[in-house]
C-alpha positions in Angstrom: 7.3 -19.0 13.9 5.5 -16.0 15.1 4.0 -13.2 13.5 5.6 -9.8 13.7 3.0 -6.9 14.2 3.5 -4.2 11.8 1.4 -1.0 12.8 0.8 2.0 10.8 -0.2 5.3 12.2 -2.2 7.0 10.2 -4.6 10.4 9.7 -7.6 10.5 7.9 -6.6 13.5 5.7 -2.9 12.1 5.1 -2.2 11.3 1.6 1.0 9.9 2.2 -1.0 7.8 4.8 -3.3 6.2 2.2 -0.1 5.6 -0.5 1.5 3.6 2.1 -1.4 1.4 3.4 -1.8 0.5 -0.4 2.2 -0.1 -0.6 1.7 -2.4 2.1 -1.8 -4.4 1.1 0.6 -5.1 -1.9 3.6 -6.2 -0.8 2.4 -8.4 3.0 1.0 -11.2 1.4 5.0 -12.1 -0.4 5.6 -12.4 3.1 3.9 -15.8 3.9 2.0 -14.1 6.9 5.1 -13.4 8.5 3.3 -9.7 9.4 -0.2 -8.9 11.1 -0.7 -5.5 10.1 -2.4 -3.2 12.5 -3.6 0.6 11.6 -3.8 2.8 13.9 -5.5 6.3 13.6 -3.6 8.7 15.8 -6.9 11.3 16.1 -8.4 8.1 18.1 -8.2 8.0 21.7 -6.3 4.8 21.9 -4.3 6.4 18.9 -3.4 8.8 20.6 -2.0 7.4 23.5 -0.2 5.3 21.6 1.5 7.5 19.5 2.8 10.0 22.0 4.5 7.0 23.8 6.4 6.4 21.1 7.1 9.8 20.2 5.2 10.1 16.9 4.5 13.4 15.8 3.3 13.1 12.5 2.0 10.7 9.9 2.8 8.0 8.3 4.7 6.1 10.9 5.8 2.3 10.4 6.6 0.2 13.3 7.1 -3.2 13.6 6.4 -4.7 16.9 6.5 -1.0 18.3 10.1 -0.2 17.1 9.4 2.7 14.6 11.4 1.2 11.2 10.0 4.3 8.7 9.0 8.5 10.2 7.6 9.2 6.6 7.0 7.3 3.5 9.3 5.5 2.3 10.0 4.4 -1.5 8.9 0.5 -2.1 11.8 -1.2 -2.4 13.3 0.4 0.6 9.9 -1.4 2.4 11.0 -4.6 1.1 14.0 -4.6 2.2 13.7 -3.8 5.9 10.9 -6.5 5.8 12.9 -9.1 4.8 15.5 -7.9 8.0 12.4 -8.6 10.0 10.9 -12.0 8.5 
C-alpha cells in the first residue's frame, strides 16, 4: 500500500499553525504509517511557490497529496475523520 503525503503549510508566527502540527504528531502514528507528513513554511522560497500554486493564502492549510482537505484549523475529530476517508 502506499503512503499518502499529508503537507501542512505553516507560518512561523501562526498559532493555529503550531496547534495543528501538535494535533497531527498525535493522531499519525493510529494511522499505521498510512501518512508521511510534510511541513511546509510558506515564507520559504520553495514554500512559497508552492502555496500560490495551490492557491493558499493563509495558514494553516492541510493537504493530502496536494488536494487541500482543511483552509483553517480544524477541530480533532473532524481530522480523524477525513483521515480515515484517505487511509
Amino acid at each position: 500500500m502506499s503512503k499518502h503525503t499529508i503537507e501542512l503549510f505553516y507560518g512561523l508566527t501562526c498559532p493555529h499553525c503550531r496547534t495543528l502540527k501538535k494535533i497531527l504528531k498525535e493522531i499519525l502514528p493510529e494511522f499505521d504509517e498510512k501518512f508521511e507528513l510534510k511541513e511546509t513554511l510558506v515564507s520559504s522560497p520553495k514554500g512559497w511557490i508552492k502555496s500560490a500554486k495551490l492557491g493558499i493564502h493563509s495558514v494553516p492549510v492541510l493537504a493530502i497529496d496536494d488536494k487541500i482537505i482543511f483552509r483553517s484549523l480544524p477541530e480533532k475529530e473532524e481530522l480523524i475523520n477525513k483521515l480515515k476517508e484517505w487511509s
